[in-house]
N, C-alpha and C positions, 0 to 999 in steps of 0.2 A: 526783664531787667528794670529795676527802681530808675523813675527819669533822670534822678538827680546824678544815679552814676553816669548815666551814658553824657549827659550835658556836662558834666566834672573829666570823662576820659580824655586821654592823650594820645597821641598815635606813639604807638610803642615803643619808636628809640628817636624820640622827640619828645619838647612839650610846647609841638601845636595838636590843638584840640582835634578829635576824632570824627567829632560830626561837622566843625564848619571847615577842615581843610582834608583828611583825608575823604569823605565823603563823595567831594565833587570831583576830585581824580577819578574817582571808581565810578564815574558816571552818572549820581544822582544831582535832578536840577536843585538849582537853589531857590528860594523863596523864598517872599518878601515880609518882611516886618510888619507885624497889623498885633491887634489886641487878642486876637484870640494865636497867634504863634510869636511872642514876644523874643522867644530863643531863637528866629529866623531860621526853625527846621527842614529841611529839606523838602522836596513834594515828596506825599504822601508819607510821612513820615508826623506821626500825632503824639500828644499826650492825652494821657488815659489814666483813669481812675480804678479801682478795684470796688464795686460797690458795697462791700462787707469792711473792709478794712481800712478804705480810704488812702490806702496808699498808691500815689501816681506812677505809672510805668511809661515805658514807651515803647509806641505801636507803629505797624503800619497799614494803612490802607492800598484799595485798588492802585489810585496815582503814582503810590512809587513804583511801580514795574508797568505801566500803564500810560504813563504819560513820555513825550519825549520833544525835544528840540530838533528844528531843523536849517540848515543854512544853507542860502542860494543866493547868488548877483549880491552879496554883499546885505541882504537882510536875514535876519532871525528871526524864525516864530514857531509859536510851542502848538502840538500838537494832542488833545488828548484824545486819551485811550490809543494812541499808536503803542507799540511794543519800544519800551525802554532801554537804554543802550547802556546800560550797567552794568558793575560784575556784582552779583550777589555773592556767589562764594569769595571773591573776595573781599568782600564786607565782613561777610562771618569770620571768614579765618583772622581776618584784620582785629574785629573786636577781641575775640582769644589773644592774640598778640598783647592786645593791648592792656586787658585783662590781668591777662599772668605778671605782666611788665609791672604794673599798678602792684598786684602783690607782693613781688619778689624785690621791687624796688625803692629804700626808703625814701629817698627824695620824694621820688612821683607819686609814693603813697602818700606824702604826706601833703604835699600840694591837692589829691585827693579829696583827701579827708578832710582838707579848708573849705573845700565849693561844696563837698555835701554835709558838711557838718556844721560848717558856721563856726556860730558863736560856742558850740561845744569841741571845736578842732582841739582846743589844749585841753579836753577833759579825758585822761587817759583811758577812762571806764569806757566811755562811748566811741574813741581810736579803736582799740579793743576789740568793740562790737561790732564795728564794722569792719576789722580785718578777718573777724571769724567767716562775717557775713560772705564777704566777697570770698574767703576761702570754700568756704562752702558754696556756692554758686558758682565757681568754678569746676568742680568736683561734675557735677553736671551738663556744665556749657560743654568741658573739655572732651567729657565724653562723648558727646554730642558730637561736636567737629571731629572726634577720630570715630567715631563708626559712621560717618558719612564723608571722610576723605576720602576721594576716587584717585585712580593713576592720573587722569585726564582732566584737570580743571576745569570746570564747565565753560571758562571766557566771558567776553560780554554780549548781553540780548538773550541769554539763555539762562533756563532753569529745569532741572528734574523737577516737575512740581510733585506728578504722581508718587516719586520715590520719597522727597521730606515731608509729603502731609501722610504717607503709608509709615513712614517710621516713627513718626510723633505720635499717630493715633494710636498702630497695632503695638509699638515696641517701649515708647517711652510710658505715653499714657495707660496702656494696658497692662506694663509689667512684666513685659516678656522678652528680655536682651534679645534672645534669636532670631525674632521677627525682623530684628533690622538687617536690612541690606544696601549695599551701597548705591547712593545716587546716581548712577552711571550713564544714564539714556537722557540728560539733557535737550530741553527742545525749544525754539523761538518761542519768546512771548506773544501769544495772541492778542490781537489789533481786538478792540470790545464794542465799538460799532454797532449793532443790529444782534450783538450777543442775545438779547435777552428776548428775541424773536425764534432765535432758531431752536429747532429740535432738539439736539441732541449737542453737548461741547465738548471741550476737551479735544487732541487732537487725534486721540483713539472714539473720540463720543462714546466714553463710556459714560458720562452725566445726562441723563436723561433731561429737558428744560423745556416742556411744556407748560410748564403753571405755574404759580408764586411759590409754591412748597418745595418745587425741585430746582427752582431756582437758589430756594432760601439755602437747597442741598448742598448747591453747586460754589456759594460762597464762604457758608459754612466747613465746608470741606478745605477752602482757601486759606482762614483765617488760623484752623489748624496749623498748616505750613508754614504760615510764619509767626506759630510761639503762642497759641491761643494755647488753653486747657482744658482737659476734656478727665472728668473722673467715673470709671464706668462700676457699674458696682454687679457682684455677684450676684447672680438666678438660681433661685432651686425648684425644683420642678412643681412645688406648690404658688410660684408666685410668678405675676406678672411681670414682662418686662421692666427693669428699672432705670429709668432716665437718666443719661448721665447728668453729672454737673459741668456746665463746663461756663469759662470767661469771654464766648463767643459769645457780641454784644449783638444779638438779635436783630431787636428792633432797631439801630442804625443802619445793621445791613436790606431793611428793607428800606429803607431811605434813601441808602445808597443804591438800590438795584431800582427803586423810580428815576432817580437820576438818571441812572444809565440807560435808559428807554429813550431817553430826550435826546439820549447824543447821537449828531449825527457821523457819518460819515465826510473826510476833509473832500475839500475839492482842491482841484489842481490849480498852483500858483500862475493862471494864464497871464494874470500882469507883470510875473517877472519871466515867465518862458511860455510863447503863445503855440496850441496843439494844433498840427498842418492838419485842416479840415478834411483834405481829399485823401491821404494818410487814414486818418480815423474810421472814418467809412467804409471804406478799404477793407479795415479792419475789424470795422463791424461782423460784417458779413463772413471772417474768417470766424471770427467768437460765436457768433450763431450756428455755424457747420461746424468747431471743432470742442468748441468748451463749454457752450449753455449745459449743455446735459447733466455737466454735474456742478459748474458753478453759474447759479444763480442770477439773474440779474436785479439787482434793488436798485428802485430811481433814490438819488438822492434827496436827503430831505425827514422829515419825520415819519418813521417808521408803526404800523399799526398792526401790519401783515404776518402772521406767522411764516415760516420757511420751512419746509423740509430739506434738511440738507443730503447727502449723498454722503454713503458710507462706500467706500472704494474698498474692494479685498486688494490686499498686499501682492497677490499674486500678480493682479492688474497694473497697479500704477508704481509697483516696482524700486518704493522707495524704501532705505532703511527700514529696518524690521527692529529696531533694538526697543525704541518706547513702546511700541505695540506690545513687544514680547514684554518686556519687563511687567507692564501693567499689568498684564491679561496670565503668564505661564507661572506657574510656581504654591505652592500653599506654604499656608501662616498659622500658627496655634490660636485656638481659640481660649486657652489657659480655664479662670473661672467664668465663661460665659460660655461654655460649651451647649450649653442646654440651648441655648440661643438661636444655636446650627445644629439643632436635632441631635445634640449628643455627640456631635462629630469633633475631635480634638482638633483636626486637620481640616481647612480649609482654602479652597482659590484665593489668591493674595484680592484679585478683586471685590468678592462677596468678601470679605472682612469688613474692608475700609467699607465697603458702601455701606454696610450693617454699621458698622461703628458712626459712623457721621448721620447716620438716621437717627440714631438713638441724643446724638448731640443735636438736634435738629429739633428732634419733637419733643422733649424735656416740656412740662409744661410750666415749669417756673425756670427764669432766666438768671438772673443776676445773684439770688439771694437765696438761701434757703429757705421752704414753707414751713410754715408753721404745723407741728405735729397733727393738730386738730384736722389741717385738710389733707395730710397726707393719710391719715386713715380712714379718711372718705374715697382716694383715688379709685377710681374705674377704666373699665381698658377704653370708653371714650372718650375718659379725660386725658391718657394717655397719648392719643390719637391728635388732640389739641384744639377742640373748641375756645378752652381759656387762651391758649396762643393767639389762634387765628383771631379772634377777639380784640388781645391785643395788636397787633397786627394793622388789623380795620381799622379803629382805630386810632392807634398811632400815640398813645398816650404813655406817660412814665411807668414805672414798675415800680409796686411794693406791697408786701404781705396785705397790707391794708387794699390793696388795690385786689389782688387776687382772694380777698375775702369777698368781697364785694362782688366779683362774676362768679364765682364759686356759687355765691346764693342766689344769682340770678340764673343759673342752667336749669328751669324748672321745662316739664313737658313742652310748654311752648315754645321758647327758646331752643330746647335741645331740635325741635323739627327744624328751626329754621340754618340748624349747621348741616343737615344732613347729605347736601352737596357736596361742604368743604368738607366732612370729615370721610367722605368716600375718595374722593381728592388725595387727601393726606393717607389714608387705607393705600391705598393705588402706591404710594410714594414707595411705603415700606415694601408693601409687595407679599406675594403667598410663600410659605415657607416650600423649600423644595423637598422632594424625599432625599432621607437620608441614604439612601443608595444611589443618588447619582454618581455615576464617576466622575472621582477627583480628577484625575489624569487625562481627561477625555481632549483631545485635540482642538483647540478654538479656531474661530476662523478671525483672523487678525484683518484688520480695518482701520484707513483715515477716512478723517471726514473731508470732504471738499465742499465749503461751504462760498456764499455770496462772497464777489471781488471789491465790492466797492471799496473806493479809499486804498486798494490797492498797492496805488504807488506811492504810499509813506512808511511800509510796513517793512522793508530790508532788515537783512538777509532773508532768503523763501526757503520751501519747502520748511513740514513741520519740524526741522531737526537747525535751520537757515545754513546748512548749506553751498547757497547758493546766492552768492551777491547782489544780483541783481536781475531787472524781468528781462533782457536781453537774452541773457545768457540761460534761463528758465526754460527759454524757445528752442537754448540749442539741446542736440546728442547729448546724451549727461557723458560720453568719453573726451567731450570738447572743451567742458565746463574749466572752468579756474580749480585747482589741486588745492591751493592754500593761498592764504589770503586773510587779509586783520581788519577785525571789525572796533567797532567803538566810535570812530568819527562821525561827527554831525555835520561834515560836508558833502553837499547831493551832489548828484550825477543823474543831472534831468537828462543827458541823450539815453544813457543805459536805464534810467531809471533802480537808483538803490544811491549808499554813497561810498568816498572813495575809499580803498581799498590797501592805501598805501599806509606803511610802518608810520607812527606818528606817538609822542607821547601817550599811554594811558591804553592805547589800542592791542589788543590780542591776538595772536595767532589763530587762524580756524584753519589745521588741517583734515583733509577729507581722508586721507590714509587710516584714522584712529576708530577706535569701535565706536558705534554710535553716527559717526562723523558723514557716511558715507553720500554724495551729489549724486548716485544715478539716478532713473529712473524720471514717470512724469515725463516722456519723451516717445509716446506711442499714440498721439493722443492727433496726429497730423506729419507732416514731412513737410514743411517748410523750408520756403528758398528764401535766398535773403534779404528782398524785399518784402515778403509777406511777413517775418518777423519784425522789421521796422512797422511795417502798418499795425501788425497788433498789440506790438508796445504803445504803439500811441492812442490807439485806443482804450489799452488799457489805462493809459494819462487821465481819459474822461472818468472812469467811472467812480 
């Protein structure tokens, strides 16, 4: 969406603005006025440029679903990389609202058309062109929000991410309406702490993240989900891979993903609630006999260590099956990139998207188009991405001038010294399978259970939340809270998570609904009632 619309919208049957008043209802923090966010945009919410066309849109980064506030004894303070207490889907539907409202309504169109037109608001020619415009971009938004309307609104703190970055890649961007399916297995946002250490992410780990490439995957595949572009172009069996195009900015995401190394884990507010020492201990000792095994222990502080985390089979830990299944059960057309998947029309919903976000991944020109001259020099290791990685190291701008220039420098010498990272990148894509595997073959479906640290900032649990709070984590999942409204930024240091009562702006989470379900994660020890006090409070520490 062009900035100037979104900065010019109204909330739909009002005209107060869309971003500085419906926004922070729905959850997202607000942010302060400096020189580079003069509009006072929300966290994680930027402007962006298109680097061919020049024209500004607006983005958003990790922060907005990543960051979050918290209130205790009467102080406030923001937490990053916690999981964010917003309603995305109601944002989206909100902008459609708003949208259509704008079109359909001359007042609020024309008020409109003052904030983004200016000084050509009375120029009928340019009214005109932007009522086509927005016509037309509706045409697309709208269908967007009805083939990803579920029965069940996701709420706040949750997102299907797997299901809108699978429908953007395989259905919008690829071209193929039937690929989409509805959003329906929404799950807690992940806390990103020590992310960029561990193995495997995601809460099925189907992202592999050992190395900067599958990292580069793993955000790449993010930026998809909310609104990046991806243009994949047809293979024939005479030609190599072809890289898509897409508006995933690269090299800031690696910028972004060194930050994210830096960040630590919160510690517990013991100046405004102090953790009973002999409690903790206590509970130590229950963590080492009943949880080390699959989660982790990281000391707080700056992380260097890789992790291997734990992939739990569903049968074990007993919890909802719905993201699992969604992710992992089903196949997708592969339309004109069949050659891709050996010829196979039909493929696992999961080898799509991860085939499709590889090929957005290792494009070896980013922003722009290359100039013809090096495109008919391409080779499958330039495909592979020495120029990338290049840029990358690095760290410098992009432009045809710039890739003329490593272009000429890939001579024998040079090409030796990629030959780690391009085995690396090799690795990423992976070997082609035979085309007779079976489609259908029965997976074995898996969470991950990764390190706790920072634990008690991250409410609601379990990957789907749930489950309120770490109290109640400890109990029977027949004991748990049924339903219950999230959204509040007021904590609940005894139970640790926050409270749970009906309040402005907060949603219902029933556990009755698909997807929804609290059992399970309840076989892991038999706990009496003091032993669960002591390991909440240990859990306080970590």
């Amino acid at each position: 969406m062009p900035y100037s619309w979104f900065i010019a919208l109204e909330i739909s049957d009002s005209q107060k603005s869309f971003y500085r008043d419906r926004l922070p209802e729905l959850g997202y923090l607000p942010n302060s006025l400096s020189t580079n966010n003069p509009d006072k945009l929300p966290v994680g919410f930027v402007r962006d440029q298109n680097e061919i066309t020049k024209v500004e849109y607006i983005g958003m980064n990790c922060a907005a679903c990543h960051t979050n506030q918290i209130s205790l004894s009467g102080k406030t303070f923001q937490v990053d990389g916690a999981p964010a207490l917003s309603d995305m889907w109601g944002m989206l539907t909100g902008l459609d609202d708003s949208l259509k409202a704008t079109r359909d309504n001359a007042d609020k169109f024309d008020r409109f058309a003052a904030k983004v037109l200016g000084a050509e608001a009375n120029n009928a020619a340019a009214k005109n062109k932007l009522k086509s415009e927005l016509t037309n971009f509706l045409k697309y938004w709208s269908k967007f929000i009805q083939d990803s309307t579920v029965e069940h609104p996701w709420g706040r703190a949750r997102i299907d991410a797997f299901g809108m970055i699978f429908n953007r890649v395989a259905s919008i961007d690829l071209g193929i309406p039937e690929n989409s399916k509805k959003p329906d297995a929404p799950v807690s946002v992940p806390f990103l702490w020590g992310t960029s250490f561990q193995s495997q992410v995601q809460w099925n780990g189907v992202a592999p993240n050992t190395n900067d490439i599958e990292r580069l995957g793993r955000n790449v595949g993010e930026v998809l989900g909310v609104f990046a572009e991806a243009e994949f172009q047809a293979t024939t069996i005479f030609e190599i891979p072809k890289p898509a195009r897409t508006s995933a900015k690269r090299l800031n995401q690696v910028r972004l993903e060194n930050l994210l190394k830096k960040l630590w884990s919160p510690k517990w507010p013991e100046q405004l609630v102090a953790i009973d020492t002999a409690k903790k201990e206590a509970g130590r000792a229950l963590y080492q006999t009943h949880c080390v095994s699959c989660h982790a222990i990281v000391p707080h502080g700056e992380q260097n260590t890789p992790v291997d985390v734990v992939m739990t089979k569903l049968s074990e830990v007993r919890t909802d099956p719905k993201m699992a299944a969604n992710a992992t059960i089903g196949v997708a057309s592969t339309g004109d990139l069949k050659l891709l998947f050996q010829g196979r029309s039909k493929v696992p919903r999961g080898e799509i998207l991860q085939t499709l976000v590889q090929l957005a991944v290792l494009s070896p020109y980013r922003d722009v188009a290359p100039p013809e001259s090096i495109l008919d020099r391409l080779t499958t290791d330039d495909l592979f991405g020495p120029i990338e990685i290049n840029l990358f190291l690095r760290e410098i701008g992009f432009s045809n001038k710039t890739v003329q220039a490593l272009h000429a420098d890939l001579d024998e010498k040079l090409k030796s010294y990629y030959e780690d990272l391009q085995s690396t990148v090799k690795s990423f894509v992976g070997q082609p399978e035979s085309a007779t595997v079976a489609e259908n073959a029965p997976p074995t479906l898996k969470y991950k259970a990764a390190p706790l640290a920072g634990i008690w900032a991250t409410a609601p649990y379990l990957h789907n939340g749930s489950v309120p709070n770490l109290y109640e984590l400890l109990l029977p999942g027949n004991e748990r809270t049924s339903k219950f409204y999230v959204g509040s930024r007021e904590f609940d240091a005894k139970n640790v998570g926050f409270k749970t009562e009906q309040a402005p702006g907060t949603t219902l989470f029933d556990t009755s609904l698909p997807g929804n379900s609290n059992a399970g994660h309840d076989t892991y020890g038999t706990f009496n009632e003091e032993e669960r006090w002591q390991l909440v409070e240990y859990l306080k520490s970590l």
